[in-house]
VEXGULO-404747 format. One line per field, with one value per atom (N, C-alpha, C): x, y, z; chain; residue in three letters. Coordinates in steps of 0.2 Angstrom, whole numbers. Example, Ala and Ser with C-alpha at 12.3 -4.5 7.8 and 13.67 -1.06 7.14 Angstrom:
x: (66_62_66_64_68_64);
y: (-28_-22_-16_-11_-5_0);
z: (39_39_39_35_36_39);
chain: (A_A_A_A_A_A);
resn: (ala_ala_ala_ser_ser_ser);
REM end
This chain:
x: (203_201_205_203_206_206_200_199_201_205_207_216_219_225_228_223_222_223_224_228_221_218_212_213_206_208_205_209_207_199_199_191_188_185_182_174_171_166_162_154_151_144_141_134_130_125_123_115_114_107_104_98_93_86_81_76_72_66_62_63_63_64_60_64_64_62_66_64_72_74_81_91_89_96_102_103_107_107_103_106_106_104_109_115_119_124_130_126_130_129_125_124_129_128_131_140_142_149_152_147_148_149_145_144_152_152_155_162_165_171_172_166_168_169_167_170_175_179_184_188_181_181_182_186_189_183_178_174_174_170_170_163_161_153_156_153_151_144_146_138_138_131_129_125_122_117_118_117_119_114_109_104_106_111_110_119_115_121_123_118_117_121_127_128_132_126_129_135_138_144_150_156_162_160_162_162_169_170_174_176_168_169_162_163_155_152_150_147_143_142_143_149_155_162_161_156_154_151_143_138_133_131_124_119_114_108_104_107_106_107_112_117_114_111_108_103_98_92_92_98_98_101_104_108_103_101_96_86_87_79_73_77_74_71_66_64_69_66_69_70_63_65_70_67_71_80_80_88_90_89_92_90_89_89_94_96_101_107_109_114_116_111_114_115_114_114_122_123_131_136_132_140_139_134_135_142_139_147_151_153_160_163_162_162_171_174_181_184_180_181_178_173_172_177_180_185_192_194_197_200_193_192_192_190_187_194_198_206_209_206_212_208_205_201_201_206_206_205_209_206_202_196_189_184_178_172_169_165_161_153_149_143_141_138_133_129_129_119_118_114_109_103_102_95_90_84_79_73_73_69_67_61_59_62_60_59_67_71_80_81_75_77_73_68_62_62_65_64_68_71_78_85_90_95_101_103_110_113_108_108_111_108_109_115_116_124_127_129_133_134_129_129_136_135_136_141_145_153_155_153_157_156_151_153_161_161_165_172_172_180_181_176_179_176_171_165_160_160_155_151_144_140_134_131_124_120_114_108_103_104_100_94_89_83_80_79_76_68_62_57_52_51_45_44_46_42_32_32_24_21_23_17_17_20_13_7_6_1_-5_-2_-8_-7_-14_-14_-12_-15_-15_-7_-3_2_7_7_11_11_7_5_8_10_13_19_22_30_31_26_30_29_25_26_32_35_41_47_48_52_54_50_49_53_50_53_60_60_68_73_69_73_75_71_72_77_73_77_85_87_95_99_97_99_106_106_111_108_112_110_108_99_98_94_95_91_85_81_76_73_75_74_68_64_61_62_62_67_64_67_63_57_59_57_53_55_54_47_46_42_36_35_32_26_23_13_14_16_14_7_8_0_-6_-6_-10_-7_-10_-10_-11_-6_-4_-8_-12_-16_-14_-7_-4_3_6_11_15_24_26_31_32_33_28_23_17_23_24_28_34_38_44_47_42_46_38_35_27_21_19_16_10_5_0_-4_-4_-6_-12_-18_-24_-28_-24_-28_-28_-21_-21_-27_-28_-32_-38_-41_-47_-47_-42_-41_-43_-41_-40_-49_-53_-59_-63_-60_-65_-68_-64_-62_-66_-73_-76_-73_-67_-64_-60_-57_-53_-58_-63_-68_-65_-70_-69_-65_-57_-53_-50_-55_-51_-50_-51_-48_-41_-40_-33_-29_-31_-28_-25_-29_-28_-22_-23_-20_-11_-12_-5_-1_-5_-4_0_-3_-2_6_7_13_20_16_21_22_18_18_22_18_24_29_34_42_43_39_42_49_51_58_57_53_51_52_54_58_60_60_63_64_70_73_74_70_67_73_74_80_79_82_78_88_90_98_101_98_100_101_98_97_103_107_115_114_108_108_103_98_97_102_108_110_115_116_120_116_110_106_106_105_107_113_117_125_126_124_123_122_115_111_115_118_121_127_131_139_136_132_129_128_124_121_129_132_138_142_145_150_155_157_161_163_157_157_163_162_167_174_174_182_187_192_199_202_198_201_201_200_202_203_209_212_204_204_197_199_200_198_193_191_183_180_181_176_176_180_179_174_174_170_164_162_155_153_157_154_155_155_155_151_146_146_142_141_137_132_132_127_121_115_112_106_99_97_90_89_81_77_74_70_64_63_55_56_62_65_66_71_72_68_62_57_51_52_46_52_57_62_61_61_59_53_46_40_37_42_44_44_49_49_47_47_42_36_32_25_20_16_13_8_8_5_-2_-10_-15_-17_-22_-23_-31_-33_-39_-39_-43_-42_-44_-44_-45_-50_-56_-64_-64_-62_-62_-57_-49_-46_-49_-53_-56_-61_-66_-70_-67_-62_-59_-56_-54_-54_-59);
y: (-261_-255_-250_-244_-240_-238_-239_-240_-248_-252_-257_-256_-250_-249_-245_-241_-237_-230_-230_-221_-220_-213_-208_-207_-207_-203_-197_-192_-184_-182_-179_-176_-175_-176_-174_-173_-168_-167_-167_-168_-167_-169_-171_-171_-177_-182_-186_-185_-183_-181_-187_-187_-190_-188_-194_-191_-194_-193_-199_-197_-201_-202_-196_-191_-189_-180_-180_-174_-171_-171_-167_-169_-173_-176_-175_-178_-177_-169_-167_-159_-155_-158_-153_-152_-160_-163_-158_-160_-158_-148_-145_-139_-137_-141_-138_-139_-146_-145_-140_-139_-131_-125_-124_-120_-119_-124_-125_-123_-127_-127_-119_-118_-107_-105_-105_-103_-104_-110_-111_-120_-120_-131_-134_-140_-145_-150_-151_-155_-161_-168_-173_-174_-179_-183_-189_-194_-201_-203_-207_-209_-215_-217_-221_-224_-222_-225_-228_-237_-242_-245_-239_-239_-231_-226_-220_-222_-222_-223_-218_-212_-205_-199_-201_-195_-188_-181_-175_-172_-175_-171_-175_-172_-178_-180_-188_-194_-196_-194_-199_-206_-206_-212_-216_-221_-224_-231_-230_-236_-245_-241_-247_-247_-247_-251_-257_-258_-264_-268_-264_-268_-264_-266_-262_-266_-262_-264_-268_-268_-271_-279_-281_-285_-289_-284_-289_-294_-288_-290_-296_-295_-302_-307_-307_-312_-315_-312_-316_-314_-313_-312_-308_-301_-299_-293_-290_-282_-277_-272_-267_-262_-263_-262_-267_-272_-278_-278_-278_-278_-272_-267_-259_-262_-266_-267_-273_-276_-279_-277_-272_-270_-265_-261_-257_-264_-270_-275_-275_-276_-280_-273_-265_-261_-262_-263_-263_-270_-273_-280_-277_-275_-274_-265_-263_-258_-255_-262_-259_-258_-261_-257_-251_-247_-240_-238_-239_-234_-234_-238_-237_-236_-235_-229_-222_-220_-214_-211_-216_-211_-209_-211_-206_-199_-196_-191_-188_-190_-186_-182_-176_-169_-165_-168_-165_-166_-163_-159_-165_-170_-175_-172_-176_-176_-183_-187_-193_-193_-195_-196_-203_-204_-208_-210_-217_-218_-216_-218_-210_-217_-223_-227_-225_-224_-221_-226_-233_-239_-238_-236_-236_-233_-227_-221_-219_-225_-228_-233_-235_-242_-248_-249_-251_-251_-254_-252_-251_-254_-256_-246_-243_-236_-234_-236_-231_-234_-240_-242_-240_-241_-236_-229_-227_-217_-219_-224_-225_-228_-232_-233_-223_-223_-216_-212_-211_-208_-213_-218_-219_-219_-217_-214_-207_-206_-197_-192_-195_-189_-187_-179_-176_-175_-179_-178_-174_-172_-169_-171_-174_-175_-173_-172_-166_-170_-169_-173_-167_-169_-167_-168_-165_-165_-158_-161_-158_-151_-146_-141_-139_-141_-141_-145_-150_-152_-149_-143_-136_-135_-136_-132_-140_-144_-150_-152_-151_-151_-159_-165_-167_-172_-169_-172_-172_-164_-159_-164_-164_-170_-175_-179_-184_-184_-177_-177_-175_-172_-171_-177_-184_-188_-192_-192_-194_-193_-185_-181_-185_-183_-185_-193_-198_-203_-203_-202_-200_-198_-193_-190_-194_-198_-203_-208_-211_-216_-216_-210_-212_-209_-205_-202_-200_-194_-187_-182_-177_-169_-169_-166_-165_-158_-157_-153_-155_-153_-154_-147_-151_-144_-146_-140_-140_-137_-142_-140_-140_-136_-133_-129_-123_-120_-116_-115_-109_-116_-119_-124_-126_-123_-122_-123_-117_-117_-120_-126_-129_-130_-134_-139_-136_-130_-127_-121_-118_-113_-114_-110_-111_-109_-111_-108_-104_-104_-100_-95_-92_-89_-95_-94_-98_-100_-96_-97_-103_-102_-108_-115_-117_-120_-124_-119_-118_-119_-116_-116_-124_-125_-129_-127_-121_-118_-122_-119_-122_-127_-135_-136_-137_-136_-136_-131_-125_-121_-127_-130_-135_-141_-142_-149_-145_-137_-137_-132_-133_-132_-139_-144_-152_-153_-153_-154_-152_-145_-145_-149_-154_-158_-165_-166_-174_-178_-180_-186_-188_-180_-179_-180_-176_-174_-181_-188_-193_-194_-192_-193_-190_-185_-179_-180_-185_-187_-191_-195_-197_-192_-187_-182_-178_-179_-172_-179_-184_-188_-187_-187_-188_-180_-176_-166_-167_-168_-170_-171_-178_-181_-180_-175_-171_-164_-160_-154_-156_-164_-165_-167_-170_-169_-162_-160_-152_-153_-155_-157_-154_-154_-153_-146_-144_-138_-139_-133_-133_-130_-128_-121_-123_-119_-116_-117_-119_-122_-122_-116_-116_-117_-122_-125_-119_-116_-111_-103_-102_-94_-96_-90_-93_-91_-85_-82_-91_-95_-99_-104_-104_-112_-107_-101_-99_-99_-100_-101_-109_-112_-121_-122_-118_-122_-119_-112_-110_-116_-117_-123_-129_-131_-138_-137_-132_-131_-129_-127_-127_-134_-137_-144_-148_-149_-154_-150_-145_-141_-138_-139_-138_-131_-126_-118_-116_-122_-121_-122_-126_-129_-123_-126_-123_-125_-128_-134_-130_-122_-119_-112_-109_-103_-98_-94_-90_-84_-82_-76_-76_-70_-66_-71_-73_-80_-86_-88_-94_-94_-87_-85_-86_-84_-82_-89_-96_-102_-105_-102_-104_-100_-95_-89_-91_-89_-91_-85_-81_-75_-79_-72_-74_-78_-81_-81_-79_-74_-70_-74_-81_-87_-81_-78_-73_-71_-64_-62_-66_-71_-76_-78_-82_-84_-79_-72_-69_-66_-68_-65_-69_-76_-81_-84_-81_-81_-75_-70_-63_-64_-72_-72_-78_-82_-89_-91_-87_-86_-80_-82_-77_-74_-69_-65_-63_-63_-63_-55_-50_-45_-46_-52_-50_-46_-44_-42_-48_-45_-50_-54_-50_-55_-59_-58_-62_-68_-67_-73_-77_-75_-79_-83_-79_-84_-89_-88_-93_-98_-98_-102_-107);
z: (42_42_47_46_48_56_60_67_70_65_67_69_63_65_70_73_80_76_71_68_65_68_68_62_59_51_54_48_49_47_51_50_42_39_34_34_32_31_24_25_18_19_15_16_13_14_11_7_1_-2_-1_0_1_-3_-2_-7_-8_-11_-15_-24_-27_-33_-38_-42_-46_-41_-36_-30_-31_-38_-39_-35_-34_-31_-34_-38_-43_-46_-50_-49_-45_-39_-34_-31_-31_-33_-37_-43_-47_-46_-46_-43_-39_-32_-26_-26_-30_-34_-37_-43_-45_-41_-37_-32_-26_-25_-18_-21_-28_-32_-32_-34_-34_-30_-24_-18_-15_-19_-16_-14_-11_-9_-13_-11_-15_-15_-20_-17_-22_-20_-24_-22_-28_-28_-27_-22_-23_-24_-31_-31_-30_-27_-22_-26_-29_-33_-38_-36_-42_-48_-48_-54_-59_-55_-58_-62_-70_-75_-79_-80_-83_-77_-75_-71_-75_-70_-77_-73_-68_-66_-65_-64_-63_-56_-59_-54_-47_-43_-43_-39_-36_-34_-36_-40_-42_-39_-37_-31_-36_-46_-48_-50_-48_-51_-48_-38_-36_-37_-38_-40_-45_-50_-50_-51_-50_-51_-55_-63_-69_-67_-66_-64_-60_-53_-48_-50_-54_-57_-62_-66_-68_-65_-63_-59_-55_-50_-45_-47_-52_-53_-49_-47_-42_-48_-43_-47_-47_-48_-47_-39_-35_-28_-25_-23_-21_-23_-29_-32_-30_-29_-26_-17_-14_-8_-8_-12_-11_-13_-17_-20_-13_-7_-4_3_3_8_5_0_-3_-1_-1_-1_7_13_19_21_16_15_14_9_6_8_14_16_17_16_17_9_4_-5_-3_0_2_3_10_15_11_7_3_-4_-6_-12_-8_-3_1_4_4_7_2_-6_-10_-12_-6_-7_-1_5_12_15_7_7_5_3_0_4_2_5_0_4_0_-1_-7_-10_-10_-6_-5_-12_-14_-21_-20_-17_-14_-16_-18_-22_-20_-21_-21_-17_-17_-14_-6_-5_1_9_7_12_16_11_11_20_19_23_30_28_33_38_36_40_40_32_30_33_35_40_36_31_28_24_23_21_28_34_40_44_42_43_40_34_28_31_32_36_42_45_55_54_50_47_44_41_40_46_50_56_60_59_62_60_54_47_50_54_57_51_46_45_45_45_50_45_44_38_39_36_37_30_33_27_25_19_15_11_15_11_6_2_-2_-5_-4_-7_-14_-16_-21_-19_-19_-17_-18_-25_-25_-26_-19_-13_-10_-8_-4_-5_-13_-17_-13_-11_-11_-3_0_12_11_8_9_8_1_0_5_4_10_17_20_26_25_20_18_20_15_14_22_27_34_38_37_39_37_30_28_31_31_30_41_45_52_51_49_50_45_41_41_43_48_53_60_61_66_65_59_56_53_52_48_55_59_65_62_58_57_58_58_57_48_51_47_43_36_33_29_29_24_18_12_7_3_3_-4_-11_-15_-21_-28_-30_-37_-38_-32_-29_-37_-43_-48_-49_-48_-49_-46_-39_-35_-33_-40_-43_-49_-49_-56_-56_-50_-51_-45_-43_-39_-35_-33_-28_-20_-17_-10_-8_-1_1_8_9_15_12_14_14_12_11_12_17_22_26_31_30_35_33_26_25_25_25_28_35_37_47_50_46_45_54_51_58_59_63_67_61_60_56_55_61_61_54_54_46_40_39_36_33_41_43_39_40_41_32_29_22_18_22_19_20_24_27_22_18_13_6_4_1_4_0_1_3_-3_0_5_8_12_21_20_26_30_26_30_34_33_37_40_43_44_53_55_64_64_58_54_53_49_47_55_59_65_68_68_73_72_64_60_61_61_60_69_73_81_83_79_79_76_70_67_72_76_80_87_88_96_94_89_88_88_82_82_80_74_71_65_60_54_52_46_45_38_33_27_25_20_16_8_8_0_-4_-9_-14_-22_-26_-32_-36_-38_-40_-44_-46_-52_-47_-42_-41_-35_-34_-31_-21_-23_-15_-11_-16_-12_-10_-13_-13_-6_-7_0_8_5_12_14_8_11_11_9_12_19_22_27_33_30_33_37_31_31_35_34_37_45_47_53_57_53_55_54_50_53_55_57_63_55_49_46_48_49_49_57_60_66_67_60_59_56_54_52_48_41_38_31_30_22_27_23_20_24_26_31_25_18_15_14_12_11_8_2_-2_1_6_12_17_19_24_22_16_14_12_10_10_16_22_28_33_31_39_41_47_54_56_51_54_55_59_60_55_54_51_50_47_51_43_46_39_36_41_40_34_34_25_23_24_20_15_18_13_10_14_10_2_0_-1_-8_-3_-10_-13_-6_-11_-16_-15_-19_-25_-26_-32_-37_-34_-36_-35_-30_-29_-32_-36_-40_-35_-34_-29_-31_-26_-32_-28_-35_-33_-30_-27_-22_-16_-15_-6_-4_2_10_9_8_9_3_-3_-10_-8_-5_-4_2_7_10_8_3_1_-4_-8_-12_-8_-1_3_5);
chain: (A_A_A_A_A_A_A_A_A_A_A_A_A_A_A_A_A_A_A_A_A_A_A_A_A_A_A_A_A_A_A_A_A_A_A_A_A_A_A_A_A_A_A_A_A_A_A_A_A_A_A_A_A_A_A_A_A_A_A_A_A_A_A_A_A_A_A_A_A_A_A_A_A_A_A_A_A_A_A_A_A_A_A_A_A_A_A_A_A_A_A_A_A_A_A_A_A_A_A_A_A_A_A_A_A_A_A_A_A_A_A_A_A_A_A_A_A_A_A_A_A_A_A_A_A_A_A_A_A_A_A_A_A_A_A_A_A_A_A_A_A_A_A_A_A_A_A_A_A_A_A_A_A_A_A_A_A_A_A_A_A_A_A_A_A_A_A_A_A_A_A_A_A_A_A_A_A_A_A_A_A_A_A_A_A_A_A_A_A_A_A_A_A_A_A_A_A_A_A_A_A_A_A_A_A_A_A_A_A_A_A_A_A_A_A_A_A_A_A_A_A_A_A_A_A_A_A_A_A_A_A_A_A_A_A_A_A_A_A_A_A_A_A_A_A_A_A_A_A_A_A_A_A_A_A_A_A_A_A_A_A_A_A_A_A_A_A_A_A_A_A_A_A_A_A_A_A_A_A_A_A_A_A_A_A_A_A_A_A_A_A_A_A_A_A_A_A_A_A_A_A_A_A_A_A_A_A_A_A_A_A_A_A_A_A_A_A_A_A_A_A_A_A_A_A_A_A_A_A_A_A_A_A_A_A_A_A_A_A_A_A_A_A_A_A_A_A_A_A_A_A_A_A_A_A_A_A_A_A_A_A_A_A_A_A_A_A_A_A_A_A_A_A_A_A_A_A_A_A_A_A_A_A_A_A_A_A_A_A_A_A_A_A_A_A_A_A_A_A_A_A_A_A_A_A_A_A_A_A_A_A_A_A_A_A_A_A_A_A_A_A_A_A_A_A_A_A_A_A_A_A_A_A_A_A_A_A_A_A_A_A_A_A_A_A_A_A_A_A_A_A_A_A_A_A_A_A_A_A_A_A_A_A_A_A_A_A_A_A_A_A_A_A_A_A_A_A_A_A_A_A_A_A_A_A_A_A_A_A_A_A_A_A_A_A_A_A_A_A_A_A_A_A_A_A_A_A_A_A_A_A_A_A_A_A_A_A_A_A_A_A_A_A_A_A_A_A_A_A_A_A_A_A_A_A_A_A_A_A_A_A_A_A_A_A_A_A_A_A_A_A_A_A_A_A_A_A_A_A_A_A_A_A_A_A_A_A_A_A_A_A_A_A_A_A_A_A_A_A_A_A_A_A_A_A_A_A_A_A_A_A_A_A_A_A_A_A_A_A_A_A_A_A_A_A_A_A_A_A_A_A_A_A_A_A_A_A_A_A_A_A_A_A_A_A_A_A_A_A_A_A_A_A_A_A_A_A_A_A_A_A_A_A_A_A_A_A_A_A_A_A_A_A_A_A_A_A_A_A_A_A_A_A_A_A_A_A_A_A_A_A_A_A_A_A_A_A_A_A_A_A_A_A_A_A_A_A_A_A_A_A_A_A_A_A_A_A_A_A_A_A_A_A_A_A_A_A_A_A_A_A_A_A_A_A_A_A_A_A_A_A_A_A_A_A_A_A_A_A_A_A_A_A_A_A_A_A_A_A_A_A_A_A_A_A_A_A_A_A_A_A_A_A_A_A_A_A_A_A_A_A_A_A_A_A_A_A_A_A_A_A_A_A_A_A_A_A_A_A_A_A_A_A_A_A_A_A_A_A_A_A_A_A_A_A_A_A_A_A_A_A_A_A_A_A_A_A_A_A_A_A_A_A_A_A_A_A_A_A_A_A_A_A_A_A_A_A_A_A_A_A_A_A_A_A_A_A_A_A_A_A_A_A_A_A_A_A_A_A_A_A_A_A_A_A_A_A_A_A_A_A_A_A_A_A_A_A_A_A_A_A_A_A_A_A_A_A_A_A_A_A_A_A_A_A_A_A_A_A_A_A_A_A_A_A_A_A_A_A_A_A_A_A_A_A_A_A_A_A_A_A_A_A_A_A_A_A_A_A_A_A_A_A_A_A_A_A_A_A_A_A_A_A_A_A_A_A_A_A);
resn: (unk_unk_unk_unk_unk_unk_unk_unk_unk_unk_unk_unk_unk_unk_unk_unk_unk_unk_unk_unk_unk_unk_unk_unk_unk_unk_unk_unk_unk_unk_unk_unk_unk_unk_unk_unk_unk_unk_unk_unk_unk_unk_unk_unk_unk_unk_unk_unk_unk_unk_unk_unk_unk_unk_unk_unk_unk_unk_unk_unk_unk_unk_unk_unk_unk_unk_unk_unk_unk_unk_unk_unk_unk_unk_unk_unk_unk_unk_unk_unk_unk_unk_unk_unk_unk_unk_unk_unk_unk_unk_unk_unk_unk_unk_unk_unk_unk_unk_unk_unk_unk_unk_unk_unk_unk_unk_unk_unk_unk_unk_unk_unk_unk_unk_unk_unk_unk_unk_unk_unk_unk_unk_unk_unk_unk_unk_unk_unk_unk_unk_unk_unk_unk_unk_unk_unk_unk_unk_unk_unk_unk_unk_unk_unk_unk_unk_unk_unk_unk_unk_unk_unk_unk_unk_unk_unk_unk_unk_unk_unk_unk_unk_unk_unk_unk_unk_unk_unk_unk_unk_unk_unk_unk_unk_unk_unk_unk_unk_unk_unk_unk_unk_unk_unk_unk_unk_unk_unk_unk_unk_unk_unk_unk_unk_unk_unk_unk_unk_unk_unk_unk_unk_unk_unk_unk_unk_unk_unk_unk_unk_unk_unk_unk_unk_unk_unk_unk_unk_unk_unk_unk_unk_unk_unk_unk_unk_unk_unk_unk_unk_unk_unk_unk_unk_unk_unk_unk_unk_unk_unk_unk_unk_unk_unk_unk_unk_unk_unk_unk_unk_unk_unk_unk_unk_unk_unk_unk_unk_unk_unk_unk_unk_unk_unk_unk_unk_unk_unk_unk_unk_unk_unk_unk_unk_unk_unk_unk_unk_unk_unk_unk_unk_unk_unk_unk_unk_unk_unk_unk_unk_unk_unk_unk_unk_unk_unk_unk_unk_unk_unk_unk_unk_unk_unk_unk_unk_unk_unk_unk_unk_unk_unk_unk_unk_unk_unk_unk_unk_unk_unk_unk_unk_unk_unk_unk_unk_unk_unk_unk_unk_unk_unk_unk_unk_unk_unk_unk_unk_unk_unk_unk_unk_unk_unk_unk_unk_unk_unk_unk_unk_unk_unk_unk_unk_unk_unk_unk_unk_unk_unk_unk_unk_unk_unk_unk_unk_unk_unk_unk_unk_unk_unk_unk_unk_unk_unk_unk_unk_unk_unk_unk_unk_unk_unk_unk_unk_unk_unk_unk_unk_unk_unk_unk_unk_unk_unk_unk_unk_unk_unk_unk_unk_unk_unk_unk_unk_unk_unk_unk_unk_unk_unk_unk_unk_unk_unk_unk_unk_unk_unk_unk_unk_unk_unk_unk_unk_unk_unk_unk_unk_unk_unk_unk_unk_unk_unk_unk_unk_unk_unk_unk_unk_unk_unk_unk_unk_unk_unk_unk_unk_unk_unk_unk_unk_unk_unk_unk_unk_unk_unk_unk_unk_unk_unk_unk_unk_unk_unk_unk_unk_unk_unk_unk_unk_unk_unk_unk_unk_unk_unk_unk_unk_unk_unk_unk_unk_unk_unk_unk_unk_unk_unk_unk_unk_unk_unk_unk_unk_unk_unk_unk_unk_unk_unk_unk_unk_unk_unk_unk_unk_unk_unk_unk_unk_unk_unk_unk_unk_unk_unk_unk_unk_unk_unk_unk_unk_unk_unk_unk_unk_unk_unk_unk_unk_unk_unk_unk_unk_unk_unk_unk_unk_unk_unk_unk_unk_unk_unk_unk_unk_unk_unk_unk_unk_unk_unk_unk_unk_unk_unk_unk_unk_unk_unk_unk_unk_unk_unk_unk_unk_unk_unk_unk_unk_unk_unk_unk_unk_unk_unk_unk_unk_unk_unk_unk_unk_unk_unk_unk_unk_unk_unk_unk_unk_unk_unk_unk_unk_unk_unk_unk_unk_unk_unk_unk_unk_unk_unk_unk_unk_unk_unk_unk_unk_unk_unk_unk_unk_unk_unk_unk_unk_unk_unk_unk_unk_unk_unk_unk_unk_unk_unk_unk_unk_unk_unk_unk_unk_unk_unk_unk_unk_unk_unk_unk_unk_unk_unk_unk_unk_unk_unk_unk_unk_unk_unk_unk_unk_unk_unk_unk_unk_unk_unk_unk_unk_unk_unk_unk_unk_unk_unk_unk_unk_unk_unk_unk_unk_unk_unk_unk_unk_unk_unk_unk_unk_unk_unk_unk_unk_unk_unk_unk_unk_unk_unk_unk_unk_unk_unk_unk_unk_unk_unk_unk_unk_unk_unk_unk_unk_unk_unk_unk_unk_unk_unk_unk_unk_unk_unk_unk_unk_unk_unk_unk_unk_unk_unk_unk_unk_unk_unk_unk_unk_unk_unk_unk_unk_unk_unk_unk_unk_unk_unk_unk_unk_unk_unk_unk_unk_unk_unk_unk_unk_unk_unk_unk_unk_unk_unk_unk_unk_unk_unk_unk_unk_unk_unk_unk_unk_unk_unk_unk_unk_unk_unk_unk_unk_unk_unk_unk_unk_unk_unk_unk_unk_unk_unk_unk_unk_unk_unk_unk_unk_unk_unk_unk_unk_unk_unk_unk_unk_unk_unk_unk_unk_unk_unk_unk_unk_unk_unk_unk_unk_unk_unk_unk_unk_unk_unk_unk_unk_unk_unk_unk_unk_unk_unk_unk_unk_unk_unk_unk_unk_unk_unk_unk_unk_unk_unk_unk_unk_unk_unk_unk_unk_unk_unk_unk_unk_unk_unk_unk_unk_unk_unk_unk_unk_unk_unk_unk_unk_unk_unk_unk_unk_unk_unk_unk_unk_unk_unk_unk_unk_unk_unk_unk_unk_unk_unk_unk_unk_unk_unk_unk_unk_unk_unk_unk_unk_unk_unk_unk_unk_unk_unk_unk_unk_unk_unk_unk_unk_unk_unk_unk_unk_unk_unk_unk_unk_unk_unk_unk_unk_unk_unk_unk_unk_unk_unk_unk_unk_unk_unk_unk_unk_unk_unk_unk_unk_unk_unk_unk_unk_unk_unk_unk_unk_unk);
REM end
């Protein structure tokens, strides 16, 4: 390996999506290639995921050329969770087939696509090894979790996704971002019962609690609930930006995001004209517009007053 031959590999930067399954990975992937390609970056995807056989963007590094999932599952009779936990045990094996598929591409901006099994991200180590060898290849990665946007619309789920989202955070120890995505998608299955910003920056959660409390089968646990709201307010890590893959000003506010969180906006490694800039600037970020900007447009506004939206409360 390469920190065996004492010669530093050149810095490379990029980002590792993350996720639970079916929370858009993959088209954001392929999205933000698109994206990134137009403004200039040389960018490549590795896919990581050696169950995902249907990929809609160019590939150039596929993680089943090693192993996949199909394969495992028959060979050793495993399931499906189990066989994706042994297939990510075997790339932490064979990590120097990684670094050396990964040097014919020394000069690109990578895209991680990472399976979508939660436990990987949780408590699982061989994911967060895989992360902490390429820290030590010299890249500077940032992880881009991705969740559901509407689980907003539900106290209860929403709670869920910030205890996830918290241990994840812990657990793969990178700079990280947390997106909600498929933002046009948002009210499908109910109505917000705060702005979206409450969401986004995830403000005082006790309105939360005492929105969840109205709900029977929630009441009962509503000392669980305040305990869980608690532990997510004392990290005070939890954070999101609103992500709808198709509308072009969001995808410039996550890449903002991300080129922050691993250093890339402070390097030197493209050409600084006006289109380089703009997929790399460091202005400020006033989130307030931001996301009234984008519940402007995915949020359907209702025409009650005050005392009516209260009482619908």
């Amino acid at each position: 390996m390469s920190s065996q031959t004492g010669v530093k590999p050149s810095l490379r930067f990029g980002q590792v999506v993350i996720g639970p399954p079916g929370s858009g990975k993959t088209t954001y992937c392929q999205g933000m290639q698109e994206f990134m390609t137009s403004l200039g970056r040389k960018v490549v995807v590795v896919n990581m995921d050696p169950a995902n056989d249907t990929l809609p963007y160019s590939c150039a590094l596929d993680i089943s050329e090693l192993v996949t999932l199909d394969d495992v599952m028959e060979s050793l009779k495993l399931g499906p969770n189990g066989g994706l936990l042994y297939c990510m045990d075997y790339v932490e094996a064979n990590l120097d087939w990684l670094e050396n598929k990964l040097k014919e591409h020394s000069d690109c901006y990578f895209l991680f696509d990472c399976p979508g099994q939660v436990e990987l991200y949780t408590h699982q180590s061989s994911v967060k090894n895989i992360f902490s060898q390429l820290a030590k290849w010299n890249f500077r990665l940032t992880s881009v979790h991705l969740v559901d946007s509407h689980y907003c619309a539900d106290p209860a789920k929403f709670i869920s996704v910030l205890c996830t989202s918290l241990s994840t955070m812990l657990h793969v120890e990178l700079p990280h971002v947390n997106i909600l995505s498929k933002m046009d998608l948002i009210e499908q299955y109910g109505k917000l019962a705060f702005n979206l910003d409450f969401y986004t920056e995830v403000m005082d959660l006790t309105y939360l609690l005492d929105h969840l409390a109205a709900d029977p089968f929630f009441k009962k646990f509503h000392r669980l609930n305040q305990k869980l709201a608690e532990v997510i307010q004392d990290y005070s890590l939890v954070s999101f930006v609103p992500l709808n893959v198709q509308d072009r000003e969001s995808m410039i506010q996550v890449l903002r995001a991300v080129d922050k969180a691993n250093g890339y906006c402070f390097g030197d490694l493209e050409e600084r004209n006006l289109q380089a800039m703009m997929s790399a600037a460091v202005g400020a970020d006033f989130q307030f517009d931001s996301s009234l900007g984008v519940q402007e447009r995915y949020v359907e506004t209702s025409g009650n007053t005050l005392e009516e939206e209260i009482m619908d409360l």
